[in-house]
N, CA, C and O atoms as a GROMACS GRO file, in nm:
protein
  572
    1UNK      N    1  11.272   9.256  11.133
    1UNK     CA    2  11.220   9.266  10.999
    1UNK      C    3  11.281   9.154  10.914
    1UNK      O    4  11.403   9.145  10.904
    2UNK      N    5  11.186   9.054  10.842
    2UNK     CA    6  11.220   8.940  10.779
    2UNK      C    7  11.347   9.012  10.633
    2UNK      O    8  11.343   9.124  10.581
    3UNK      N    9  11.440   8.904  10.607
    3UNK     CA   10  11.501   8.935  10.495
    3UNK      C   11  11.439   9.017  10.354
    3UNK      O   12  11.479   9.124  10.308
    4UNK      N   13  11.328   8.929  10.304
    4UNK     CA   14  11.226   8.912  10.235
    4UNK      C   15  11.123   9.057  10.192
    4UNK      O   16  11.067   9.106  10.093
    5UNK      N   17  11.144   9.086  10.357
    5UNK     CA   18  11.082   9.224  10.316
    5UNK      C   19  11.173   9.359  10.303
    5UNK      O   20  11.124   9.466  10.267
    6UNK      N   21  11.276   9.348  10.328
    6UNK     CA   22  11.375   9.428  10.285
    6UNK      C   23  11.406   9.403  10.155
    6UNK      O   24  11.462   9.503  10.111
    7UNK      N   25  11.394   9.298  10.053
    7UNK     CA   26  11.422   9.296   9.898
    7UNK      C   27  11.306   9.350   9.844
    7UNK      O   28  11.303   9.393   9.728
    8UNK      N   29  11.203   9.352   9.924
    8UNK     CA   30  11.062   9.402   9.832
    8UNK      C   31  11.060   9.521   9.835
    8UNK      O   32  11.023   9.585   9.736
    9UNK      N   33  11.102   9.587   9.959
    9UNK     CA   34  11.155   9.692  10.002
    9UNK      C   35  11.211   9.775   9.851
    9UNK      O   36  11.159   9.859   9.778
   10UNK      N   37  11.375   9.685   9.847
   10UNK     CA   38  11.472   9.754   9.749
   10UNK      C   39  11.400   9.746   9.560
   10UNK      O   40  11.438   9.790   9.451
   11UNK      N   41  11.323   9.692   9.591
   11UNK     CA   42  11.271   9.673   9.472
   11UNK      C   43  11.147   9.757   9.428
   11UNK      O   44  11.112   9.789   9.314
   12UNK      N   45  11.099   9.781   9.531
   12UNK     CA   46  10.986   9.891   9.536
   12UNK      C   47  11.064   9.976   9.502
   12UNK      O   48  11.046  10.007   9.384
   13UNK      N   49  11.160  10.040   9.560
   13UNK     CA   50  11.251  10.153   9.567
   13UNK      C   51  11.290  10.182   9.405
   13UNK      O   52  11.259  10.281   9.338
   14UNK      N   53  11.365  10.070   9.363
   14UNK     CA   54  11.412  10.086   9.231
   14UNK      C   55  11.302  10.110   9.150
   14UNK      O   56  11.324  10.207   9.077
   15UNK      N   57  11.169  10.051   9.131
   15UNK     CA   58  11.048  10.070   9.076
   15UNK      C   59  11.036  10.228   9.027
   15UNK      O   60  11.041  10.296   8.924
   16UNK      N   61  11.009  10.248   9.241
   16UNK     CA   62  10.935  10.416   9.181
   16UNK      C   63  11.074  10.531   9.116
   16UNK      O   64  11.057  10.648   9.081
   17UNK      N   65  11.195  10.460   9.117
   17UNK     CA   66  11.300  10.564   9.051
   17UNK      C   67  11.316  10.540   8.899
   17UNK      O   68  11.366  10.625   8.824
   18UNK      N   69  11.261  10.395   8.851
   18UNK     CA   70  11.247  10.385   8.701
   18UNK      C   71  11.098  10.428   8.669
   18UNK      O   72  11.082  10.469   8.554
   19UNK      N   73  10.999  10.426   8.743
   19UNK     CA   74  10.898  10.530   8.703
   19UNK      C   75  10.891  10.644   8.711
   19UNK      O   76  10.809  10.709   8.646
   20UNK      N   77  10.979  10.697   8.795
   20UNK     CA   78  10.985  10.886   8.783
   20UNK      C   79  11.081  10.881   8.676
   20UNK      O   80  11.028  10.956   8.594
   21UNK      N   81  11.180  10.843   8.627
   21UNK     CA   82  11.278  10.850   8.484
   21UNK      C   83  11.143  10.869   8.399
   21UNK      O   84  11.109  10.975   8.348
   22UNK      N   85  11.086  10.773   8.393
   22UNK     CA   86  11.009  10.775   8.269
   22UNK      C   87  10.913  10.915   8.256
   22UNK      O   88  10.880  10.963   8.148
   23UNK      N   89  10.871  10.974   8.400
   23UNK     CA   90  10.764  11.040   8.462
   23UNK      C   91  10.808  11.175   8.376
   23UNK      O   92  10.750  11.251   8.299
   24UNK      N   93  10.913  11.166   8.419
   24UNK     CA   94  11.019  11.327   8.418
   24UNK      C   95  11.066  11.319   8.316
   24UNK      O   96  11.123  11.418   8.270
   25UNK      N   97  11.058  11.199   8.243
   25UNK     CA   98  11.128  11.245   8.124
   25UNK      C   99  11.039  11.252   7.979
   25UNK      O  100  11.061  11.348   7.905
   26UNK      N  101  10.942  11.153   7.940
   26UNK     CA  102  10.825  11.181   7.852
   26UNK      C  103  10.782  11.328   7.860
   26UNK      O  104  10.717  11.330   7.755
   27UNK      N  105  10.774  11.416   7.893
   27UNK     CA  106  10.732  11.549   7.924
   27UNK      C  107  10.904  11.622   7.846
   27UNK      O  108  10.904  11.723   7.775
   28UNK      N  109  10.955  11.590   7.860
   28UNK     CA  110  11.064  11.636   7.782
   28UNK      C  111  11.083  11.622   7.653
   28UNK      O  112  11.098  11.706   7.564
   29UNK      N  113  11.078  11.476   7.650
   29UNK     CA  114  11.033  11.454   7.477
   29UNK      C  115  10.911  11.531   7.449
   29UNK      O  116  10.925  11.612   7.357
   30UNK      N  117  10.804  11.528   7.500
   30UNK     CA  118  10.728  11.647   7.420
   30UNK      C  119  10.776  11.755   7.362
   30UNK      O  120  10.762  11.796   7.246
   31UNK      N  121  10.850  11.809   7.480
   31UNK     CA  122  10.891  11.996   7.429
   31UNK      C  123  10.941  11.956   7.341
   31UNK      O  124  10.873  11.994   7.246
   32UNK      N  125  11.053  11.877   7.292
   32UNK     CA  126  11.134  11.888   7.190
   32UNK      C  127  11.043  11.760   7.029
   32UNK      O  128  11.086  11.767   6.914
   33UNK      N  129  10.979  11.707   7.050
   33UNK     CA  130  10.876  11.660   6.988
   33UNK      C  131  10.766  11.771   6.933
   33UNK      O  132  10.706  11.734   6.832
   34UNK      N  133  10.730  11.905   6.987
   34UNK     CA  134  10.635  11.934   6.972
   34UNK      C  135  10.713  12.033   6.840
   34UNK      O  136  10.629  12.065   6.756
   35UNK      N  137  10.835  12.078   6.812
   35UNK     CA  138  10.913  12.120   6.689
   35UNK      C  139  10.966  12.073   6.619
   35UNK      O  140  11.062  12.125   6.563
   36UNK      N  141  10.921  11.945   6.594
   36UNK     CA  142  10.992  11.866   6.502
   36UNK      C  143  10.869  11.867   6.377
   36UNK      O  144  10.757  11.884   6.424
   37UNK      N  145  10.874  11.857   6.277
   37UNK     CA  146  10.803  11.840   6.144
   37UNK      C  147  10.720  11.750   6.126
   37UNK      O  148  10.787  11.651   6.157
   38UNK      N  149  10.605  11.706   6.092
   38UNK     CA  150  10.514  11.600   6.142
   38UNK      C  151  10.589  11.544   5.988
   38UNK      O  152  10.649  11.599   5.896
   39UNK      N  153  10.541  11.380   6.026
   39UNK     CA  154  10.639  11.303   5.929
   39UNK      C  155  10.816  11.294   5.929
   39UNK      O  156  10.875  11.195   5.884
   40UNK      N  157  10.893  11.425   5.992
   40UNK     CA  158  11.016  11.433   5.971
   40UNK      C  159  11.065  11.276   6.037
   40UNK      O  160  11.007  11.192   6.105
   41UNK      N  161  11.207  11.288   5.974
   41UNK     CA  162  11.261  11.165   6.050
   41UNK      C  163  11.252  11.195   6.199
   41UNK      O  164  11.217  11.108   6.279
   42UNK      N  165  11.288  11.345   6.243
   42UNK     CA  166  11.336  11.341   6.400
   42UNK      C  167  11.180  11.354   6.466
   42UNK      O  168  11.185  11.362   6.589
   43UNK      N  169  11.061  11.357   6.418
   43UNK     CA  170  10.928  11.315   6.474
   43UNK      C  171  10.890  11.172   6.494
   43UNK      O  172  10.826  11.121   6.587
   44UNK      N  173  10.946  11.114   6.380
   44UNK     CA  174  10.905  10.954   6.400
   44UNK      C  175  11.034  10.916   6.480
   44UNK      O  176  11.001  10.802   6.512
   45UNK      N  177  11.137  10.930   6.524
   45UNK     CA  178  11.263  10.899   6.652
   45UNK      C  179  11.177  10.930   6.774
   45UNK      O  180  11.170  10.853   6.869
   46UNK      N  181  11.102  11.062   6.768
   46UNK     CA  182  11.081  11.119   6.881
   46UNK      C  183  10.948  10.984   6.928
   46UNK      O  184  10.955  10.917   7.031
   47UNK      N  185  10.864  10.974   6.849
   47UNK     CA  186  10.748  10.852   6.851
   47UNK      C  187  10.802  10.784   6.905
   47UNK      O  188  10.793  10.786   7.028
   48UNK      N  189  10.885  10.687   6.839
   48UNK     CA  190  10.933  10.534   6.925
   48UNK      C  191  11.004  10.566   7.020
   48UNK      O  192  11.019  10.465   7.089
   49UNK      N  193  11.105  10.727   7.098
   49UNK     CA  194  11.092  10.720   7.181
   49UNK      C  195  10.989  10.688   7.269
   49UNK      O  196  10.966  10.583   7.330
   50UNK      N  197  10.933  10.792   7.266
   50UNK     CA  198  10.806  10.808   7.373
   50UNK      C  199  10.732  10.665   7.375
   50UNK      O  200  10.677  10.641   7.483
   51UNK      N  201  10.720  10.552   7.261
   51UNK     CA  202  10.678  10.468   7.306
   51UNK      C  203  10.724  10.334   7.339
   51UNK      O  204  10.668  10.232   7.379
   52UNK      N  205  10.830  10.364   7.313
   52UNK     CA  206  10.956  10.241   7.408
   52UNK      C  207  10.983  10.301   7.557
   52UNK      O  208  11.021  10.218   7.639
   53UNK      N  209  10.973  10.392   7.588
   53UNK     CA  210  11.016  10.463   7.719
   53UNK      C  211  10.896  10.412   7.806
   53UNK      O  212  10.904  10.356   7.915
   54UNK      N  213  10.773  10.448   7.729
   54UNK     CA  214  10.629  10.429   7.842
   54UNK      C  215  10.644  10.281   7.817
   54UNK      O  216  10.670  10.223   7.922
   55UNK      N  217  10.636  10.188   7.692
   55UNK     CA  218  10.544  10.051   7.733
   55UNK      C  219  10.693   9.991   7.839
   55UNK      O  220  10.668   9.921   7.937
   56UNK      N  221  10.827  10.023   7.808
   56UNK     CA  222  10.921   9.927   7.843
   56UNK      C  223  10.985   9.929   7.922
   56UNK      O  224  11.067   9.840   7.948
   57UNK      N  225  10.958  10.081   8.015
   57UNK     CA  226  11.020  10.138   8.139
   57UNK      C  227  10.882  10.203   8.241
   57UNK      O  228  10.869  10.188   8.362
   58UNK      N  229  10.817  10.255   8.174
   58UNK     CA  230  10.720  10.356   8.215
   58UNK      C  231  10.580  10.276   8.315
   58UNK      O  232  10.537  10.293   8.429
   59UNK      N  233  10.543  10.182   8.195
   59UNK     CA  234  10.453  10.121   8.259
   59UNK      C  235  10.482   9.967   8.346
   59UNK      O  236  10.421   9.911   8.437
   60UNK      N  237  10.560   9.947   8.298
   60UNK     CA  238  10.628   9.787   8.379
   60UNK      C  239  10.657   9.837   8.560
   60UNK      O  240  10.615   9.778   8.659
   61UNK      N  241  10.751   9.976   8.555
   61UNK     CA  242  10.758   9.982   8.658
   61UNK      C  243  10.659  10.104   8.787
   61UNK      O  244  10.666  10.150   8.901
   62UNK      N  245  10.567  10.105   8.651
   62UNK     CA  246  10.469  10.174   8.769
   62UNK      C  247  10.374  10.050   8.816
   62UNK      O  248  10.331  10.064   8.930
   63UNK      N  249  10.334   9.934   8.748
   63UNK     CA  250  10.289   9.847   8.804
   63UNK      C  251  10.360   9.771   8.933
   63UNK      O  252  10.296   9.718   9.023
   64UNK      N  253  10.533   9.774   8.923
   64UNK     CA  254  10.576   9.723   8.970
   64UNK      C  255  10.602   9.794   9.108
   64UNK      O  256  10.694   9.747   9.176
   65UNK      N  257  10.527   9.909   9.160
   65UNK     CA  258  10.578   9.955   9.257
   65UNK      C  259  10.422   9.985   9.271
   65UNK      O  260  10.387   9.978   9.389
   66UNK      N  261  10.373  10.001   9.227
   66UNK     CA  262  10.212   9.981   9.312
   66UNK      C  263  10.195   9.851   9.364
   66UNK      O  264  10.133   9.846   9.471
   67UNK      N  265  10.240   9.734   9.310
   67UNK     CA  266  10.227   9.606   9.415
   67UNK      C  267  10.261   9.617   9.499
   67UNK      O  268  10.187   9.626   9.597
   68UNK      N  269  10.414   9.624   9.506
   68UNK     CA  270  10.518   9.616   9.590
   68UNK      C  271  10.456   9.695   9.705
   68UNK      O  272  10.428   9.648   9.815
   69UNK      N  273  10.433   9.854   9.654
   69UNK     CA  274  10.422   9.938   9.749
   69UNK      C  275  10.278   9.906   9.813
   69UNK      O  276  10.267   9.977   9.913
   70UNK      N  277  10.178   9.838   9.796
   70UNK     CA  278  10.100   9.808   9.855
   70UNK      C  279  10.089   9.686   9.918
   70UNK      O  280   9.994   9.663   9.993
   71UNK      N  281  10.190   9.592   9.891
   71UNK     CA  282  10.204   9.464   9.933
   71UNK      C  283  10.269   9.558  10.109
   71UNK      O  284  10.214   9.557  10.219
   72UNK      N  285  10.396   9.623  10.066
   72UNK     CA  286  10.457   9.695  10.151
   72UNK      C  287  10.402   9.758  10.336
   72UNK      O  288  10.442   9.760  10.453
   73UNK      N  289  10.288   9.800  10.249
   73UNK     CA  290  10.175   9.885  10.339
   73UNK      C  291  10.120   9.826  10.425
   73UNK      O  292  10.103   9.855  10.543
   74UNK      N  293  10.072   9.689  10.332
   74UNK     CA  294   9.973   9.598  10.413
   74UNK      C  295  10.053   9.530  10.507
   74UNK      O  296   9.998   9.471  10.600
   75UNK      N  297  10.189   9.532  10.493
   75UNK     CA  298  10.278   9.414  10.596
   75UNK      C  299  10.349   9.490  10.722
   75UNK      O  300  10.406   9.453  10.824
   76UNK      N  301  10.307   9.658  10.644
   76UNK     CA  302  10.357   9.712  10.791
   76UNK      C  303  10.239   9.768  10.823
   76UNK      O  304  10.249   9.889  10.838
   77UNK      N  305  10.154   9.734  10.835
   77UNK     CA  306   9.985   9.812  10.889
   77UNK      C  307  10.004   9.962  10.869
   77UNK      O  308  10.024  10.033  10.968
   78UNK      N  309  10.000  10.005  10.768
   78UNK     CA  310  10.016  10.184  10.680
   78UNK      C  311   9.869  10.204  10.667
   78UNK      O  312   9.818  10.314  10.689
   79UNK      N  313   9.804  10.109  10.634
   79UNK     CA  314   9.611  10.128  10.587
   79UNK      C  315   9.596  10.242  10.658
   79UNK      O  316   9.565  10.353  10.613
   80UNK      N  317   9.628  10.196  10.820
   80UNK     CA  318   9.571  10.337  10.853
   80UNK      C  319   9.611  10.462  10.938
   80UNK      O  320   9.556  10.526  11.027
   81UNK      N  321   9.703  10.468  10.888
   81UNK     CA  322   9.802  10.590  10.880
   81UNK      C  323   9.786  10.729  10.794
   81UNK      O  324   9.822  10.757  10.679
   82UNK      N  325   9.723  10.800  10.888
   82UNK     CA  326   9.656  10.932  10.782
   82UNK      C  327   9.748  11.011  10.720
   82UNK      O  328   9.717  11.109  10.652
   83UNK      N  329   9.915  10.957  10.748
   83UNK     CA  330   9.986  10.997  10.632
   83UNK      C  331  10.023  10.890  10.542
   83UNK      O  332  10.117  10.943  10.483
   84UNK      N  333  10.010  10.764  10.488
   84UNK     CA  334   9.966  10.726  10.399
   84UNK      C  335   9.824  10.723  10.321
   84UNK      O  336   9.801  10.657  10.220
   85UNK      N  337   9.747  10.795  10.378
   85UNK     CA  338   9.627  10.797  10.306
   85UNK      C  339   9.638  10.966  10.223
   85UNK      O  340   9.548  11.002  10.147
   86UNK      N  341   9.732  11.034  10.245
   86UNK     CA  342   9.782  11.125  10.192
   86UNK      C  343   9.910  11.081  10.054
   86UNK      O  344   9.930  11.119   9.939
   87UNK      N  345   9.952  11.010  10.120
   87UNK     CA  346  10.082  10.957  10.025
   87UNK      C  347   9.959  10.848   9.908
   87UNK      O  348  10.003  10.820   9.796
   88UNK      N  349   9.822  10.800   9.945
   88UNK     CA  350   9.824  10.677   9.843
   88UNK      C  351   9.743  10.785   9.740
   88UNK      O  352   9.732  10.759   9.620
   89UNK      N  353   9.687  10.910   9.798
   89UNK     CA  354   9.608  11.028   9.715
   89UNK      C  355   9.714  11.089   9.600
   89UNK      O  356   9.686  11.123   9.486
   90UNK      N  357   9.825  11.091   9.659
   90UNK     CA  358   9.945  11.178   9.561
   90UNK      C  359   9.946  11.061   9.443
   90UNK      O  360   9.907  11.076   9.327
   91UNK      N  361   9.992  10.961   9.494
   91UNK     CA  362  10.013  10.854   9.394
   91UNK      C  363   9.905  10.828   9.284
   91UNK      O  364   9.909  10.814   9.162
   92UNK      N  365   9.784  10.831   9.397
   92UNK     CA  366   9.673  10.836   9.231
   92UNK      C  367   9.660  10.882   9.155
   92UNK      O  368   9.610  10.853   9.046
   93UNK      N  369   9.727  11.011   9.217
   93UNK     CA  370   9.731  11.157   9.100
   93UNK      C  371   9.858  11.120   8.995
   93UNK      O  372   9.854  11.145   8.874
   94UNK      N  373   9.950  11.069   9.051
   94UNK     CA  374  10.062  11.046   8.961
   94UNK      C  375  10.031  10.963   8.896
   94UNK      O  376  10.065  10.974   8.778
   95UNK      N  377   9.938  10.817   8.943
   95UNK     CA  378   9.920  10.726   8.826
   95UNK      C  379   9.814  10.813   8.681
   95UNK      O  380   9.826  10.790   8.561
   96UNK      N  381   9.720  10.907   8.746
   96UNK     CA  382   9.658  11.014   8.638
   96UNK      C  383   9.756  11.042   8.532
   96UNK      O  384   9.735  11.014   8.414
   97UNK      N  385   9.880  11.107   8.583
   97UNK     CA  386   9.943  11.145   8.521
   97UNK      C  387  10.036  11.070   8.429
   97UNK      O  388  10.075  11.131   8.329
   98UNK      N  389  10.072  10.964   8.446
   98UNK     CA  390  10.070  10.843   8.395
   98UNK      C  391  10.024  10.847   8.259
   98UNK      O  392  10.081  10.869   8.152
   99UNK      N  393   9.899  10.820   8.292
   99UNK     CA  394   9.763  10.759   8.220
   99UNK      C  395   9.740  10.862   8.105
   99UNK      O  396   9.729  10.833   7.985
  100UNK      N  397   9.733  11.024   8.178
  100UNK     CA  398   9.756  11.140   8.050
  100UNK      C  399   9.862  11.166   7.966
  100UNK      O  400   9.841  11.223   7.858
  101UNK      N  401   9.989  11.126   8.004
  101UNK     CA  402  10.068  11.146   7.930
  101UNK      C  403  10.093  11.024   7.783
  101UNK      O  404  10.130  11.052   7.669
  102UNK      N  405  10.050  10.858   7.853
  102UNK     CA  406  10.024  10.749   7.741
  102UNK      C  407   9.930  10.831   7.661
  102UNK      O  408   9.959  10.824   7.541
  103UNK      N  409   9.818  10.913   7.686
  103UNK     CA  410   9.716  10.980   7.582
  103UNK      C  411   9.782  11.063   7.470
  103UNK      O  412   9.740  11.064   7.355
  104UNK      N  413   9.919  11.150   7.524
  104UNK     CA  414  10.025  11.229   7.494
  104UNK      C  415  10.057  11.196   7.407
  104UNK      O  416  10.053  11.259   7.301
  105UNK      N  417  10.132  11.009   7.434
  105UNK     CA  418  10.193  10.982   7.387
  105UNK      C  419  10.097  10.922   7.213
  105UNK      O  420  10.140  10.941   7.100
  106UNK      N  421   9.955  10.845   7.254
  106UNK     CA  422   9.924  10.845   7.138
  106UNK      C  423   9.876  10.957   7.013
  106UNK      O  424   9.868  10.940   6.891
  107UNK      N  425   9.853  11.054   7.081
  107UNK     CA  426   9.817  11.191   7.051
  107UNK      C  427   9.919  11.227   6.941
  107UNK      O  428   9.882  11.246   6.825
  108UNK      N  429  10.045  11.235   6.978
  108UNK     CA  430  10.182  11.260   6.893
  108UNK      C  431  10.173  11.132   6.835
  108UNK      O  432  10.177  11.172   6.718
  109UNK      N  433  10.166  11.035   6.826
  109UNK     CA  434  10.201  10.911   6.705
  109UNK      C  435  10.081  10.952   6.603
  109UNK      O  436  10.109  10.951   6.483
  110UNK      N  437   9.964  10.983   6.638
  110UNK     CA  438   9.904  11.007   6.528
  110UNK      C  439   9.887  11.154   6.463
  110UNK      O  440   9.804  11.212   6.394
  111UNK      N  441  10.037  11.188   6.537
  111UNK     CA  442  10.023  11.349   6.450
  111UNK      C  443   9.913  11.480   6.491
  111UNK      O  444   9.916  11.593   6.442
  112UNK      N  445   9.821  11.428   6.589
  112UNK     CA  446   9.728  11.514   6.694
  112UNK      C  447   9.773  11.617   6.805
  112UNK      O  448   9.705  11.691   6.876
  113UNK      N  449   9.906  11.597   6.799
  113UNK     CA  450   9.928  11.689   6.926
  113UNK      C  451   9.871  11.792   6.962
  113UNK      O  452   9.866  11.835   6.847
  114UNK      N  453   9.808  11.894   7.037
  114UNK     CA  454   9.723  12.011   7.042
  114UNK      C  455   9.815  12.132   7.094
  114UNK      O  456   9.780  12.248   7.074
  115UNK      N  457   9.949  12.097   7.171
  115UNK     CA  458   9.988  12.149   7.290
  115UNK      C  459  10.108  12.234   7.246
  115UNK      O  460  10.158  12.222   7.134
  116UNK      N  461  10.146  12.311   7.330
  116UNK     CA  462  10.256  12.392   7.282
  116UNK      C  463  10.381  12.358   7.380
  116UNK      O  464  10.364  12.304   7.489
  117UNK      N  465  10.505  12.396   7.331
  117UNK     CA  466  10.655  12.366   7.407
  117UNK      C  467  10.599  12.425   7.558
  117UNK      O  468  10.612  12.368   7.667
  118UNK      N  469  10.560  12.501   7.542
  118UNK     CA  470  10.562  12.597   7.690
  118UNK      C  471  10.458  12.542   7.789
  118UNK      O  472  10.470  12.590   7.902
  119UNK      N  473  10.348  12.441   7.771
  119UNK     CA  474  10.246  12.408   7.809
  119UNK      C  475  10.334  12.269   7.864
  119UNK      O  476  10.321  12.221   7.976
  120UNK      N  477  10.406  12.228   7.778
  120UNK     CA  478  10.444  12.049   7.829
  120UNK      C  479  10.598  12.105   7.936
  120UNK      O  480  10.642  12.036   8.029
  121UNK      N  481  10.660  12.248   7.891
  121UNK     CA  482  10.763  12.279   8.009
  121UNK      C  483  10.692  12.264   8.135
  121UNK      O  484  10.735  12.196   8.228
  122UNK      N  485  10.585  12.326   8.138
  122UNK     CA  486  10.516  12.340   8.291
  122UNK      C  487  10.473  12.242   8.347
  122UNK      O  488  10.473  12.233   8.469
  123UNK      N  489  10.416  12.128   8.248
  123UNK     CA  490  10.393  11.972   8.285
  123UNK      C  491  10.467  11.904   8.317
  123UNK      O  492  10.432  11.798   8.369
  124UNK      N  493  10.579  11.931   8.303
  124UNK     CA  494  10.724  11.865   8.292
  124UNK      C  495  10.737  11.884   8.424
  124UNK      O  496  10.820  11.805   8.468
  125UNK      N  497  10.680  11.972   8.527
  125UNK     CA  498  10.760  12.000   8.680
  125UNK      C  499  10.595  11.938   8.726
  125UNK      O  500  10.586  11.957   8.847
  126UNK      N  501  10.538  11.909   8.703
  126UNK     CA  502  10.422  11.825   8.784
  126UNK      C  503  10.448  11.688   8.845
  126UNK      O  504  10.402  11.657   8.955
  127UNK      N  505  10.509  11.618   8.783
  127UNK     CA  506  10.565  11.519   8.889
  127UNK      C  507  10.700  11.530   8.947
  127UNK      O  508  10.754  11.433   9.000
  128UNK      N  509  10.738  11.608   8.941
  128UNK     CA  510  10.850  11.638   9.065
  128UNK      C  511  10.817  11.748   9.218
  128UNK      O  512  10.889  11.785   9.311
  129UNK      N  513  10.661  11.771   9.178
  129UNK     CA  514  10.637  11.840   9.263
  129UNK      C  515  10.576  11.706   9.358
  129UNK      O  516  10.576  11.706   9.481
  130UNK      N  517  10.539  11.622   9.293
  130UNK     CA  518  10.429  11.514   9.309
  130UNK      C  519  10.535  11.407   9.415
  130UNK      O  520  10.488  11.348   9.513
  131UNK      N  521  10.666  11.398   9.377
  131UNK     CA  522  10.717  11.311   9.432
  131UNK      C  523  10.813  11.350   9.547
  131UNK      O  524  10.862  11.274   9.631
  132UNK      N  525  10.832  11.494   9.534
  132UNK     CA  526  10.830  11.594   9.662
  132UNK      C  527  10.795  11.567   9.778
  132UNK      O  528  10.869  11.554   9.875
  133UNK      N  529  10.639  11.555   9.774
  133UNK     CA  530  10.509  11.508   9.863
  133UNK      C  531  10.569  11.384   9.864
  133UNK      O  532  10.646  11.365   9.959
  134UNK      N  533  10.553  11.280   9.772
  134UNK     CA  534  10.556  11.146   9.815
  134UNK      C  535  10.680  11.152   9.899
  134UNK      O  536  10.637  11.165  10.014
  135UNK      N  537  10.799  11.150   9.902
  135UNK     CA  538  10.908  11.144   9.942
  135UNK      C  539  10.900  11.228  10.101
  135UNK      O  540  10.954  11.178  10.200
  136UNK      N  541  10.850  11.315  10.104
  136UNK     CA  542  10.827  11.360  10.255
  136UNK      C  543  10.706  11.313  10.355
  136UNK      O  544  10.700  11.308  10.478
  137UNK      N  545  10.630  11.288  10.273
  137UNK     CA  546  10.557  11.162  10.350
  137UNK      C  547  10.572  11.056  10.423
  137UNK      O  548  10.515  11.024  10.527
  138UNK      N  549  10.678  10.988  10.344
  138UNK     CA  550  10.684  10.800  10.365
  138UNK      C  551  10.842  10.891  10.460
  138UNK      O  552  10.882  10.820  10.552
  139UNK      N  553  10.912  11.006  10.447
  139UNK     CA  554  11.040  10.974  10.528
  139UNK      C  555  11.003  11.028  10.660
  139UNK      O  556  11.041  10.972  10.763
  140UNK      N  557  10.920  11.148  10.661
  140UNK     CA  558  10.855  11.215  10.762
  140UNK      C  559  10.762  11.172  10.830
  140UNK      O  560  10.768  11.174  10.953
  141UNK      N  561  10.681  11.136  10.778
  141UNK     CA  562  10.530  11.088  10.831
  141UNK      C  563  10.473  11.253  10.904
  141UNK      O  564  10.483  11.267  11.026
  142UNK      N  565  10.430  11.337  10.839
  142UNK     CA  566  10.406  11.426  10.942
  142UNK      C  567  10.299  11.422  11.032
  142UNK      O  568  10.301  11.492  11.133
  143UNK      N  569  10.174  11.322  10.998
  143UNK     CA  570  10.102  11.318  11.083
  143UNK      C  571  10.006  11.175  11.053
  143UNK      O  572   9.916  11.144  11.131
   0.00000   0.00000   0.00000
């Protein structure tokens, strides 16, 4: 195995662990976002959290590990491996989730939120169930 692909490797790696930070953790700022006072100071903290976390951690490194991880795939012939075609299904779902929570996130900047503490607790364990799967996939391969 070339040098080269062992750094893309470690870099993929670091990717998808600064995109689950962000994954696992935006869902947290909700709960505690969703009791804060619209206008209060600790609502507008909670805002530029949530949107320094997604544009400056969240989304940089989910791009950065969908390359990687598909650059990855293609160099070890994964295409067609019917447990990566399981692992690239989870991931789509996580990039969904992604994608709904930036909605989240503009939702709360403009004071729209719809959702309750108890609704974003339970959202909050959706991508750790998600990366569960991913993680026993790519170490297991079960089939």
């Amino acid at each position: 195995m070339p040098n080269w692909y062992l750094w893309v490797k470690a870099l993929h790696i670091v990717a998808d662990i600064a995109w689950m930070a962000a994954m696992l953790y935006l869902p947290r700022l909700f709960v505690y976002h969703v009791d804060a006072a619209k206008g209060s100071v600790q609502s507008e903290t909670f805002k530029l959290m949530e949107r320094r976390l997604l544009r400056f951690i969240g989304l940089p490194a989910m791009i950065v590990a969908w390359l990687t991880g598909l650059f990855l795939a293609w160099k070890s012939g994964y295409f067609l491996a019917p447990w990566f075609h399981t692992k690239l299904l989870v991931v789509l779902i996580m990039t969904g989730m992604h994608g709904w929570f930036s909605r989240m996130v503009k939702d709360f900047a403009a004071d729209k939120n719809q959702h309750t503490q108890r609704f974003f607790r339970i959202i909050n364990e959706v991508p750790t169930v998600l990366m569960i799967f991913i993680v026993i996939l790519v170490v297991v391969k079960p089939f």
